[in-house]
C-alpha atoms as a printed R data frame, in Angstrom:
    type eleno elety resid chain resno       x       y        z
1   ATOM     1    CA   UNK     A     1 -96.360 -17.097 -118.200
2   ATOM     2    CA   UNK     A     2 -96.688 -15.014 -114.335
3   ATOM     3    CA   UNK     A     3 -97.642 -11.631 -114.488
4   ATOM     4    CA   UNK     A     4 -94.834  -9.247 -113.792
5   ATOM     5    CA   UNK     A     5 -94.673  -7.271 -110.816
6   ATOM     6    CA   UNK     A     6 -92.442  -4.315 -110.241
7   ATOM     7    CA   UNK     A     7 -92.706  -4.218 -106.894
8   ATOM     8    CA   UNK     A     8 -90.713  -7.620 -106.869
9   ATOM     9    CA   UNK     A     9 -87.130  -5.823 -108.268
10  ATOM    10    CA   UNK     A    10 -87.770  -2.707 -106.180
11  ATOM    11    CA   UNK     A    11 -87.918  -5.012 -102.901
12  ATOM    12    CA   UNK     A    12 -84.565  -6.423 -104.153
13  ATOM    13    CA   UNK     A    13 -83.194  -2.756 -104.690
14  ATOM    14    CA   UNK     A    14 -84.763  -1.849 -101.195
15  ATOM    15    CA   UNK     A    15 -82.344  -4.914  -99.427
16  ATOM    16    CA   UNK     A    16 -85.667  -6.643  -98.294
17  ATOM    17    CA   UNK     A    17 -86.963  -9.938  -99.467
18  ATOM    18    CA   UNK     A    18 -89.220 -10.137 -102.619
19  ATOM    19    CA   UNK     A    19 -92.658 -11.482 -102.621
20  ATOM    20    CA   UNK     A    20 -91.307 -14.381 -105.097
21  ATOM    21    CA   UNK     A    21 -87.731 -15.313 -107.380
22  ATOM    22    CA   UNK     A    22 -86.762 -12.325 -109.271
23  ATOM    23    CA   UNK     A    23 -84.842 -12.441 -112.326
24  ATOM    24    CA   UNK     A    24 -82.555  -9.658 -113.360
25  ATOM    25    CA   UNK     A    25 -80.430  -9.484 -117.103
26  ATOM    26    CA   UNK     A    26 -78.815  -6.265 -118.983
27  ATOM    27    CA   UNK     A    27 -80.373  -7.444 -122.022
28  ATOM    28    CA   UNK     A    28 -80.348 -10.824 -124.043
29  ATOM    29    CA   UNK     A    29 -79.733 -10.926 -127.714
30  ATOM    30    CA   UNK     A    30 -81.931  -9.948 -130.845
31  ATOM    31    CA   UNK     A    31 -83.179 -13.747 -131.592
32  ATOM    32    CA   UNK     A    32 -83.833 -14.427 -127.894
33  ATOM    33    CA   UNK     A    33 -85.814 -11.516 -128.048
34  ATOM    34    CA   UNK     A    34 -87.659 -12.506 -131.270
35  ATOM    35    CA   UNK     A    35 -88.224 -15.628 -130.397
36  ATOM    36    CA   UNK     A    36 -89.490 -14.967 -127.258
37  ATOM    37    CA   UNK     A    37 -91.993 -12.084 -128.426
38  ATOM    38    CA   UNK     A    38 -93.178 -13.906 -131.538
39  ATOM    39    CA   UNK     A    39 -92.025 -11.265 -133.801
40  ATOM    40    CA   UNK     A    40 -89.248 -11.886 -136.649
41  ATOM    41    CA   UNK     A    41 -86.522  -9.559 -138.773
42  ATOM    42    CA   UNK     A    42 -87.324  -6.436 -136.756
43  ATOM    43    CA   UNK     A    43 -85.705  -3.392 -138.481
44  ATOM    44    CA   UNK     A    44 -82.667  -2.845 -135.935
45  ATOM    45    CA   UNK     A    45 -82.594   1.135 -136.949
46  ATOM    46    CA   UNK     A    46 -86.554   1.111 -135.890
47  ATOM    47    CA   UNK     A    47 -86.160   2.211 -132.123
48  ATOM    48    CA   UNK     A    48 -89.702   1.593 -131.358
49  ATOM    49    CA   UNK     A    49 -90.271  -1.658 -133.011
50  ATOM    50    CA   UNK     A    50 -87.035  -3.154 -131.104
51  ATOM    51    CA   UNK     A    51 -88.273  -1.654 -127.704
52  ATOM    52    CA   UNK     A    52 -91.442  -2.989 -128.603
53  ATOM    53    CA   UNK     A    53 -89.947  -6.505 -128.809
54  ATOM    54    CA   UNK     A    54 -87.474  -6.194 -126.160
55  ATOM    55    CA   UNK     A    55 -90.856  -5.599 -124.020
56  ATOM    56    CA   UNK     A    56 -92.659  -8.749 -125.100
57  ATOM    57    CA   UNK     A    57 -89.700 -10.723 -124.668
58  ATOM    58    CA   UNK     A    58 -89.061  -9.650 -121.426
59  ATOM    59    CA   UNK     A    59 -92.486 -10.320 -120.495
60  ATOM    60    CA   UNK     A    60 -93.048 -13.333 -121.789
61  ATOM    61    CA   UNK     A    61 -89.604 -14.865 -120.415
62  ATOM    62    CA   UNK     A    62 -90.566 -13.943 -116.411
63  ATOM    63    CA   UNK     A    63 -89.114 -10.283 -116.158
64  ATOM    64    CA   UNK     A    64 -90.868  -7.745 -114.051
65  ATOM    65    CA   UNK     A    65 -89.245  -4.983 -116.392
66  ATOM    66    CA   UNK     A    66 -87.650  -4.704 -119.878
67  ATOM    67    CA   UNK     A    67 -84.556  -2.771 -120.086
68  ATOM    68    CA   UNK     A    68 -84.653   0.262 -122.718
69  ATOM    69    CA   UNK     A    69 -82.146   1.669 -125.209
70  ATOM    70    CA   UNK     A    70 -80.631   5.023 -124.586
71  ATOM    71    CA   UNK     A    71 -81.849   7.982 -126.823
72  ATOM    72    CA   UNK     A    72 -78.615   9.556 -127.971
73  ATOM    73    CA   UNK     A    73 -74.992   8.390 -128.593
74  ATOM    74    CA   UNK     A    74 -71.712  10.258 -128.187
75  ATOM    75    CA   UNK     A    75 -69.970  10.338 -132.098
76  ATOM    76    CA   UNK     A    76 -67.002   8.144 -132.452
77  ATOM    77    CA   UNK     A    77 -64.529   6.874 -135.125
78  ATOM    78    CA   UNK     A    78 -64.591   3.672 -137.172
79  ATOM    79    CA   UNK     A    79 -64.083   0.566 -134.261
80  ATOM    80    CA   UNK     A    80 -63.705  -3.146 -135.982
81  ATOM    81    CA   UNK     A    81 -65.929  -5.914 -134.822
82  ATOM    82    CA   UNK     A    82 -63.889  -8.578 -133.839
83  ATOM    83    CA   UNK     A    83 -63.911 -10.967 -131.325
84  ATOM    84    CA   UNK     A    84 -61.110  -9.110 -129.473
85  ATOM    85    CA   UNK     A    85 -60.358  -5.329 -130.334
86  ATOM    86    CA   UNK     A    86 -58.206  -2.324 -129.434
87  ATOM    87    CA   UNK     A    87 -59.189  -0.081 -126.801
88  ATOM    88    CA   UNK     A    88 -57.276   2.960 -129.000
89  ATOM    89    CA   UNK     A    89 -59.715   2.245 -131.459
90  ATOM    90    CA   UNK     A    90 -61.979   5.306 -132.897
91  ATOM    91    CA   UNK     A    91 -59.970   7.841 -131.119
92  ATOM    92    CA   UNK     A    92 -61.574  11.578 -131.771
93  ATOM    93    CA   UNK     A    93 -59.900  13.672 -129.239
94  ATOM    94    CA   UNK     A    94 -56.144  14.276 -128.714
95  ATOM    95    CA   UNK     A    95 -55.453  17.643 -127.878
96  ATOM    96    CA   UNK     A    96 -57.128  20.419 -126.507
97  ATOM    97    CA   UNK     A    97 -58.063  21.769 -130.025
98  ATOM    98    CA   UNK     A    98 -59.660  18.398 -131.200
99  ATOM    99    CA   UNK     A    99 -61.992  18.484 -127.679
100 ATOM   100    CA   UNK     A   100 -63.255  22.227 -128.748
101 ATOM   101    CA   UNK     A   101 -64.022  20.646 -132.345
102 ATOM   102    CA   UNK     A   102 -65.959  17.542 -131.247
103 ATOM   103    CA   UNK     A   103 -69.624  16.784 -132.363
104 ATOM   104    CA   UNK     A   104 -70.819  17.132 -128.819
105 ATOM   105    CA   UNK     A   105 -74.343  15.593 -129.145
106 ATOM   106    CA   UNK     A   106 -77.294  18.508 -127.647
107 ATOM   107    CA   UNK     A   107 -79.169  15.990 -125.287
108 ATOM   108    CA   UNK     A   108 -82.121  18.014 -124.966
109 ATOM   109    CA   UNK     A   109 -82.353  17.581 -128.786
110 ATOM   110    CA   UNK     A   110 -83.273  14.128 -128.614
111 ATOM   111    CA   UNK     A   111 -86.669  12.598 -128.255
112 ATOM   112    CA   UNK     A   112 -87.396  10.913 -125.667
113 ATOM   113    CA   UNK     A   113 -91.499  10.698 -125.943
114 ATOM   114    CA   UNK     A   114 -90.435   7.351 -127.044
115 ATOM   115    CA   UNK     A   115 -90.892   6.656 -123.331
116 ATOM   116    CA   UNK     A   116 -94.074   7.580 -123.122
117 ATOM   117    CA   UNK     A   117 -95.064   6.079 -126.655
118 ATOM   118    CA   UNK     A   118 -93.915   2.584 -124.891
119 ATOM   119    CA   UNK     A   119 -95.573   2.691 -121.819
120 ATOM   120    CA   UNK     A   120 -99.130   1.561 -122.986
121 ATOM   121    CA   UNK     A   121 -97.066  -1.465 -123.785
122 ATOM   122    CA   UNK     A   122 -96.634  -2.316 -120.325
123 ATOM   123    CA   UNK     A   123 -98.252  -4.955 -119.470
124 ATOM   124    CA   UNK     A   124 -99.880  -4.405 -115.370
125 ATOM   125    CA   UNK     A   125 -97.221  -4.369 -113.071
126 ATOM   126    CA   UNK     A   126 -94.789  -3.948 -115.828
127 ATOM   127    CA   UNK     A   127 -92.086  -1.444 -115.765
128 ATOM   128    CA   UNK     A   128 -89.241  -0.441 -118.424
129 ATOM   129    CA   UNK     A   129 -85.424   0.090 -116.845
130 ATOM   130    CA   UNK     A   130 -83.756   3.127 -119.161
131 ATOM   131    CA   UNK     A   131 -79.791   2.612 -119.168
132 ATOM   132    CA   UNK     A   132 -77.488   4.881 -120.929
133 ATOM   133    CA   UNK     A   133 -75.308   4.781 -124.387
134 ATOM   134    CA   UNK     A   134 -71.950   3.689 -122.093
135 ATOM   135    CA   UNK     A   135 -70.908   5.727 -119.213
136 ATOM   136    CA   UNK     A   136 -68.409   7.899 -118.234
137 ATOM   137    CA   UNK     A   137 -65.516   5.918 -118.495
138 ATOM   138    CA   UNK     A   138 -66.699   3.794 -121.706
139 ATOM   139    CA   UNK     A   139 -66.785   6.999 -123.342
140 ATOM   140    CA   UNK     A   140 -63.812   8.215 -122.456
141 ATOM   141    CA   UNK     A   141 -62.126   5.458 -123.750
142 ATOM   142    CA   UNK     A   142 -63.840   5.258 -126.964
143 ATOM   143    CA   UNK     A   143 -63.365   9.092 -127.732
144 ATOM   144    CA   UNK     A   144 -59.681   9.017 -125.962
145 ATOM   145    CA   UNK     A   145 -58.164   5.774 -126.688
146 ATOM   146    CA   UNK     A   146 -56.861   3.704 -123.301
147 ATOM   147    CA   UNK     A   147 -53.249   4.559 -123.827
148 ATOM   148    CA   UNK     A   148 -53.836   8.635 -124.658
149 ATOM   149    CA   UNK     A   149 -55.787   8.373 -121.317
150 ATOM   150    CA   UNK     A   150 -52.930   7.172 -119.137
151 ATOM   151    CA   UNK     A   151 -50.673   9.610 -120.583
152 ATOM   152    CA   UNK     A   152 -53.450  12.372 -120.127
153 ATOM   153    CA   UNK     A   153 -53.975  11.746 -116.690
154 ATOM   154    CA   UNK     A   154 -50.249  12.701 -115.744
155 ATOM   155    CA   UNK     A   155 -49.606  15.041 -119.452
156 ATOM   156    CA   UNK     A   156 -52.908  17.195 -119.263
157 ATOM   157    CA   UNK     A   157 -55.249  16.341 -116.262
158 ATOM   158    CA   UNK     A   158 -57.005  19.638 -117.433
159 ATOM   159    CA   UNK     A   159 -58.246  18.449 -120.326
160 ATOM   160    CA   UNK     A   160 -59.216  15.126 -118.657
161 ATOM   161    CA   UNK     A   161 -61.304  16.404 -116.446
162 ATOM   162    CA   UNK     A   162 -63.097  18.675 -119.134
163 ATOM   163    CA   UNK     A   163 -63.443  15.617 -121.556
164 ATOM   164    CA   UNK     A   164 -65.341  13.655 -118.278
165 ATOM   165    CA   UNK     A   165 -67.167  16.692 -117.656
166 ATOM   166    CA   UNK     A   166 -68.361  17.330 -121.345
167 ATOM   167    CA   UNK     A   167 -69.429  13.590 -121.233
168 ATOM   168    CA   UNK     A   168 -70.724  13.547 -117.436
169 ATOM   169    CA   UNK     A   169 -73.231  16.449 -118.260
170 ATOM   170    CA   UNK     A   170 -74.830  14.903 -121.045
171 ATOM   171    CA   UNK     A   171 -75.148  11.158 -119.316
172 ATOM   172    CA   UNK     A   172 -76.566  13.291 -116.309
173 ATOM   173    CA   UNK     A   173 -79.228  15.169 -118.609
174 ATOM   174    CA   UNK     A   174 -79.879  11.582 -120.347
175 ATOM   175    CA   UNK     A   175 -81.392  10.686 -117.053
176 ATOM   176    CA   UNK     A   176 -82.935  13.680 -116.145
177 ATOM   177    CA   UNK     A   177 -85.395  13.318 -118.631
178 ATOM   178    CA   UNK     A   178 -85.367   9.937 -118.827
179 ATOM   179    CA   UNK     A   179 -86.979   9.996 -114.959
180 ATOM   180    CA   UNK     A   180 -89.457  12.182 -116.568
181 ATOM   181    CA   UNK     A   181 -91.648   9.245 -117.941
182 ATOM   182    CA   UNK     A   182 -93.933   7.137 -114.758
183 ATOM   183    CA   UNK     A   183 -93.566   4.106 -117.253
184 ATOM   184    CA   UNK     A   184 -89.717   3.955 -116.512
185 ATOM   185    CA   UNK     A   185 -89.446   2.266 -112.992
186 ATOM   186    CA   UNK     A   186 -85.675   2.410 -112.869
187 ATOM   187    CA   UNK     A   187 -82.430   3.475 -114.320
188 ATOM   188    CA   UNK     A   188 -79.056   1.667 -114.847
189 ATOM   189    CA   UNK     A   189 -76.034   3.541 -115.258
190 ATOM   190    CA   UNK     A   190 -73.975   1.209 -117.638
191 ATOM   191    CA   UNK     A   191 -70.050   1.752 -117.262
192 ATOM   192    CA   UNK     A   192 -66.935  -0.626 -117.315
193 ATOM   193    CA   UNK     A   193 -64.465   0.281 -114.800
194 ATOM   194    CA   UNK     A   194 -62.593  -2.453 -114.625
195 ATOM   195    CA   UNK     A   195 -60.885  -5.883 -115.830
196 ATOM   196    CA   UNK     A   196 -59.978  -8.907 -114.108
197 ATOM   197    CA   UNK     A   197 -57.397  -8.162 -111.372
198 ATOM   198    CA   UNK     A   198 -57.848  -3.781 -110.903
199 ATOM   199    CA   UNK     A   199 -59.843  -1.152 -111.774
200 ATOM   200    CA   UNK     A   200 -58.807   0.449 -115.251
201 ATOM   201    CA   UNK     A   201 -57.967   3.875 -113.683
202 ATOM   202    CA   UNK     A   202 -56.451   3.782 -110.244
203 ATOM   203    CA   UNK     A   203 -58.551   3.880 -107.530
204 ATOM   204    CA   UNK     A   204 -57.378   7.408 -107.189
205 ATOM   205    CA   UNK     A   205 -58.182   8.594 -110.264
206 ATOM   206    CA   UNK     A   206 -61.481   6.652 -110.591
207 ATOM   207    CA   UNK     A   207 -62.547   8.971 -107.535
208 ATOM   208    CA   UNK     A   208 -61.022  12.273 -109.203
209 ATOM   209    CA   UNK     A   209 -62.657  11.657 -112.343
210 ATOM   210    CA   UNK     A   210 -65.136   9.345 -112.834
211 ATOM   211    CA   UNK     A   211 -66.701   8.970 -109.248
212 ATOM   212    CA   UNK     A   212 -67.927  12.695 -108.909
213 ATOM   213    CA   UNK     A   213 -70.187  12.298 -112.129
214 ATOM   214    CA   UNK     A   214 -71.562   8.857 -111.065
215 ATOM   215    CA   UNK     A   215 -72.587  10.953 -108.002
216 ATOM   216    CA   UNK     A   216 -74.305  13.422 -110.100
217 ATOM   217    CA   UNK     A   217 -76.066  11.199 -112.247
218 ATOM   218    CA   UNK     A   218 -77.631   8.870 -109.280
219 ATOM   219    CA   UNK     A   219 -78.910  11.486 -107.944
220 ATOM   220    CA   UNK     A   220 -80.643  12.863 -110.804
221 ATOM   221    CA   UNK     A   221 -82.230   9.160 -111.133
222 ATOM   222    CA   UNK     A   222 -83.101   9.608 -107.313
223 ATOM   223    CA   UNK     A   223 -84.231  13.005 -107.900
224 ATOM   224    CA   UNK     A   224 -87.331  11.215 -110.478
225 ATOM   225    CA   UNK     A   225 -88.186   9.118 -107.330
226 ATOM   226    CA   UNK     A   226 -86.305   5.463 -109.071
227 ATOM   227    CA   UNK     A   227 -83.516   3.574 -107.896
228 ATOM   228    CA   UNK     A   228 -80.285   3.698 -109.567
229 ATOM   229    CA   UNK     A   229 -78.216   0.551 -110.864
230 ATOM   230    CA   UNK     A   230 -74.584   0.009 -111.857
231 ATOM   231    CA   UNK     A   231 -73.459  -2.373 -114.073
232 ATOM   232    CA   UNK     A   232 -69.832  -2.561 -114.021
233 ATOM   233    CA   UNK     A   233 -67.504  -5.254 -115.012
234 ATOM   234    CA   UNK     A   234 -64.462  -5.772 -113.667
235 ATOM   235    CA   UNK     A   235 -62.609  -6.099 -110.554
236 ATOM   236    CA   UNK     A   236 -64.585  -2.967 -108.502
237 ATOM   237    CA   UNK     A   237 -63.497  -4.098 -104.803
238 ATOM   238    CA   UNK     A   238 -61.290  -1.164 -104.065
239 ATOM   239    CA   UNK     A   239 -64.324   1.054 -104.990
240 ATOM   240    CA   UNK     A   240 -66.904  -0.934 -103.497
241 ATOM   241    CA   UNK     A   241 -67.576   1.352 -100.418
242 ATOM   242    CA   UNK     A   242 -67.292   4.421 -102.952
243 ATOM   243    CA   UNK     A   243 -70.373   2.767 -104.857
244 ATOM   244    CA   UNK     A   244 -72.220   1.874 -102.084
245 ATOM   245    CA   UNK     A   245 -71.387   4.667  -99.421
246 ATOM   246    CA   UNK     A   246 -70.562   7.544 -101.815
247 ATOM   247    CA   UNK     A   247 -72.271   7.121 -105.086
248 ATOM   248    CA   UNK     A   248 -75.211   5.125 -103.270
249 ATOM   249    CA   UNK     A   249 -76.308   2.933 -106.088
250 ATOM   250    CA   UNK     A   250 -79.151   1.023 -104.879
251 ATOM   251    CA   UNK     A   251 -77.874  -2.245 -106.955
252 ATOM   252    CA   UNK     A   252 -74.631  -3.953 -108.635
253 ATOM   253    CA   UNK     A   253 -75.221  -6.022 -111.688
254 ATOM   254    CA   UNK     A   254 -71.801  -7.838 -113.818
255 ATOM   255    CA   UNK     A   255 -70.155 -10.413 -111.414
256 ATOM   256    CA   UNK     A   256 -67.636 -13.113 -112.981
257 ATOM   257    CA   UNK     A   257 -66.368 -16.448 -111.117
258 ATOM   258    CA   UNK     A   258 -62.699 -15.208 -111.723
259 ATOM   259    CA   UNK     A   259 -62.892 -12.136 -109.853
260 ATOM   260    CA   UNK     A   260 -65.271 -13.065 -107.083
261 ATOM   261    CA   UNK     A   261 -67.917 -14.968 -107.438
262 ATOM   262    CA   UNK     A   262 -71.414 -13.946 -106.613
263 ATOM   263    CA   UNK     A   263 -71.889 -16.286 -103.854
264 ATOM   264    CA   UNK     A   264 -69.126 -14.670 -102.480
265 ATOM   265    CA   UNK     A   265 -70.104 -10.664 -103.278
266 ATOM   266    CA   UNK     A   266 -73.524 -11.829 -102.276
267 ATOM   267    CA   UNK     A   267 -71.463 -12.383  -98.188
268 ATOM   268    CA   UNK     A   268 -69.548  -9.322  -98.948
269 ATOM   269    CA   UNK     A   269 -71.888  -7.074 -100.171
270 ATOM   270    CA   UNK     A   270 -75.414  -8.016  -99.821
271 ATOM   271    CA   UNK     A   271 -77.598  -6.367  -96.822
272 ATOM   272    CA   UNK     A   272 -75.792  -2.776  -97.964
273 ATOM   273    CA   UNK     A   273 -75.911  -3.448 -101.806
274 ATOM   274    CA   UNK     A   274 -79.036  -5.654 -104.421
275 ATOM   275    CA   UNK     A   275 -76.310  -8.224 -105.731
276 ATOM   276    CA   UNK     A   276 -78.179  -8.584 -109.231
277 ATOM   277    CA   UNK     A   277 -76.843 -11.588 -111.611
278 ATOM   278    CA   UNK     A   278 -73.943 -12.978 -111.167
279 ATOM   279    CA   UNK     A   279 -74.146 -16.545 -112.524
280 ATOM   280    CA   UNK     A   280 -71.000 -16.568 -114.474
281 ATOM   281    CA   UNK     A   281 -71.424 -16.357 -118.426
282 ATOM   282    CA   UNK     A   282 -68.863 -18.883 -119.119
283 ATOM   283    CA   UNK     A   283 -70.005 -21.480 -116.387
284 ATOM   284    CA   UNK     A   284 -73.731 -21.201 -118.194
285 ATOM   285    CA   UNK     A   285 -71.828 -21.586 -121.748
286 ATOM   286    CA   UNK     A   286 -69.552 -24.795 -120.208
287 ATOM   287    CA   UNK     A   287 -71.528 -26.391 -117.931
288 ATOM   288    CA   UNK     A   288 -74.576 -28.661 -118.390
289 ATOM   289    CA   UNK     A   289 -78.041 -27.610 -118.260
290 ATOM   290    CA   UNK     A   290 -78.390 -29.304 -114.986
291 ATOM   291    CA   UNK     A   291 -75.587 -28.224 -113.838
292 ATOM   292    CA   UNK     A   292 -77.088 -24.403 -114.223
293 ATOM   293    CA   UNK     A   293 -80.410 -25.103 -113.125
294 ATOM   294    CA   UNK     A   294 -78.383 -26.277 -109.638
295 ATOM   295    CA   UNK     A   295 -76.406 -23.397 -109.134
296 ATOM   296    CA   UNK     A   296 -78.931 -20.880 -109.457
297 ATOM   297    CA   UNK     A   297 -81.782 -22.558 -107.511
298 ATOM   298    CA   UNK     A   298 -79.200 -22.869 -104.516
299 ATOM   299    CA   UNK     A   299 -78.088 -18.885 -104.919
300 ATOM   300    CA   UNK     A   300 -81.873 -18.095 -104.647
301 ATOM   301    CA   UNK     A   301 -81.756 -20.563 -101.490
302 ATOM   302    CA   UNK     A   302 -79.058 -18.707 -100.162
303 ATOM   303    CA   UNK     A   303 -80.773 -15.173 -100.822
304 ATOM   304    CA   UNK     A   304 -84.231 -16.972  -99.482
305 ATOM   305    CA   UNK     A   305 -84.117 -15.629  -96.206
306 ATOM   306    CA   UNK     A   306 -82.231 -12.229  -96.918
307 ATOM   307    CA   UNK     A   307 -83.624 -10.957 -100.255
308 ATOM   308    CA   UNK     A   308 -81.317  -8.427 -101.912
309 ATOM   309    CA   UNK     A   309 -80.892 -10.534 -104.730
310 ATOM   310    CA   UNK     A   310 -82.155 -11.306 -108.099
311 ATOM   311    CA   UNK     A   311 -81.169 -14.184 -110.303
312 ATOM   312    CA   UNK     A   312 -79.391 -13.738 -113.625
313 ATOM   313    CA   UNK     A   313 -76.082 -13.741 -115.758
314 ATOM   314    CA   UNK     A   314 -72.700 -12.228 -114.325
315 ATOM   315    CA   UNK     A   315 -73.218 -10.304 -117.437
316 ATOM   316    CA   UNK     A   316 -75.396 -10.799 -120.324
317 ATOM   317    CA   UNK     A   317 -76.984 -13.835 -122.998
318 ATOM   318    CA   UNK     A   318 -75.073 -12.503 -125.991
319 ATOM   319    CA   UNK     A   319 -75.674 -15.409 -129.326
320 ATOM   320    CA   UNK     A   320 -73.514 -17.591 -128.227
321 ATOM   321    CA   UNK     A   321 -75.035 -19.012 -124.833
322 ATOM   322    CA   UNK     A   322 -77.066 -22.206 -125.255
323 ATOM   323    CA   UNK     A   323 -80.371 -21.586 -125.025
324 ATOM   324    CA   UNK     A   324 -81.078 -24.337 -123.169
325 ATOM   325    CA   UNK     A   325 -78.482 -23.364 -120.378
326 ATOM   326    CA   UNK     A   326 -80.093 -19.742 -119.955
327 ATOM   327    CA   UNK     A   327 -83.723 -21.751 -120.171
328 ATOM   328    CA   UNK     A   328 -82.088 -23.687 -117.148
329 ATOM   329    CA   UNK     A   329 -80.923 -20.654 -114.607
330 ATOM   330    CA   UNK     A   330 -84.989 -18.974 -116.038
331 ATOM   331    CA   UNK     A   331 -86.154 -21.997 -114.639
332 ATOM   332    CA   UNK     A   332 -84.665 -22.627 -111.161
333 ATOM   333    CA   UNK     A   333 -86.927 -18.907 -110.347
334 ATOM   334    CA   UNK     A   334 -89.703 -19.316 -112.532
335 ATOM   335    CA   UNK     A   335 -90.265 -23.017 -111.765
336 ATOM   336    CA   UNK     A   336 -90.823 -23.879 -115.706
């Protein structure tokens, strides 16, 4: 096992080269993380204990970090869990009258000494990325239903932009306080903006609505003294500059072979932008271990000499990833 060191990721988010291979996932899945920390049928409605284990796990797998679960949620209706769902699912607000009669969560309200009840967890050099509970947009959809949005945006931008600013304040606050804690070492801001060929919203209205609070809550990560990180899937290149120029996110995580492959966002985008991930989930799933192993060990060669990038997924290791694929890509940075 190598002892984690911080400074490793923030050299990444900094553009420079790290001291050694970095690795950089979202998260992994619950028996990854059990199996990795030693630790079995952890309570899932036990925040601490699954933080807890998310830490070891991350530790014990090569991670300078562990990424940490939001405090609060924003209340939504009943959603299925299929392999595929609706994205009108769970709709709660329709009209100006359901907005004024929404749960909206008090942030402040929530307890975040978690963060500071974690931190003597830490191993040295060991930091714990906070990311939120969805972001602007996710939310927006969940509480507004993807159709109802479209039609909102042209029927009653009004309420639109007081739905994203009800949910923009409270995302902003979430990392307010979150930057509060010297045991969190960054933040990730954690919103889908896109699908394969275009950004959900037009570009246009990505800027008018969504944009403006991504601006607000960077900064407030800034403001704590941590770099901010989006993780975004979809196709983002019309916004690109807007993430890198306006919002100034310090790193990009989600990149998928489809859309543009990270070898090729790493020529794009890297020197203004920490390309983070990007080995495509379904190329890990297909391919052989080998096969894995090769691709990531010649992205970190291509990154050798530049920095700015840490290995991972294009996404995430949800169940269904062989293990022995993700032990593959671990490998090719942490030479086991």
């Amino acid at each position: 096992m190598r002892e984690p060191d911080f400074d490793n990721l923030l050299a990444v988010l900094e553009n420079k080269k790290p001291k050694r291979h970095t690795l950089f996932e979202f998260f992994m899945n619950q028996t990854i993380y059990e199996n990795a920390a030693g630790t079995r049928n952890v309570e899932p409605d036990d925040l601490f204990e699954t933080q807890k284990t998310r830490i070891k796990a991350f530790e014990a797998l090569g991670y300078d970090y562990a990424t940490v679960t939001c405090m609060f949620s924003f209340p939504h209706g009943e959603q299925a869990h299929n392999a595929t769902i609706s994205q009108n699912e769970g709709v709660m607000i329709t009209d100006r009258e359901s907005f004024d009669n929404y749960p909206w969560p008090d942030v402040d309200e929530y307890d975040y000494s978690l963060l500071e009840r974690l931190a003597p967890l830490l191993p040295d050099g060991m930091k714990m990325i906070v990311h939120g509970p969805g972001g602007v947009l996710e939310n927006l959809m969940s509480l507004v239903g993807y159709d109802n949005l479209c039609f909102m945006s042209v029927d009653d931008p009004k309420l639109l932009k007081d739905i994203c600013d009800a949910i923009g304040s409270r995302l902003t606050r979430h990392y307010e306080l979150s930057g509060q804690y010297d045991g969190v070492g960054a933040m990730i801001s954690n919103d889908d903006w896109g699908f394969k060929t275009q950004t959900m919203l037009s570009p246009d209205d990505t800027r008018e609505y969504i944009i403006p609070w991504h601006v607000k809550i960077a900064a407030a990560i800034h403001a704590s003294g941590k770099p901010a990180i989006l993780h975004s899937c979809g196709n983002l290149e019309a916004v690109m500059d807007d993430i890198i120029d306006v919002i100034k996110y310090e790193g990009k995580h989600s990149f998928e072979d489809a859309i543009c492959p990270v070898e090729d966002a790493y020529e794009k985008w890297g020197g203004r932008i920490a390309i983070l991930g990007g080995i495509d989930l379904d190329f890990i799933c297909r391919e052989t271990p080998a096969a894995v192993f090769e691709r990531s060990k010649r992205m970190l060669d291509i990154a050798a000499e530049r920095g700015a990038f840490a290995l991972g997924s294009g996404n995430s290791i949800p169940e269904y990833v062989p293990f022995e694929n993700y032990k593959a890509m671990l490998s090719a940075a942490v030479g086991e």
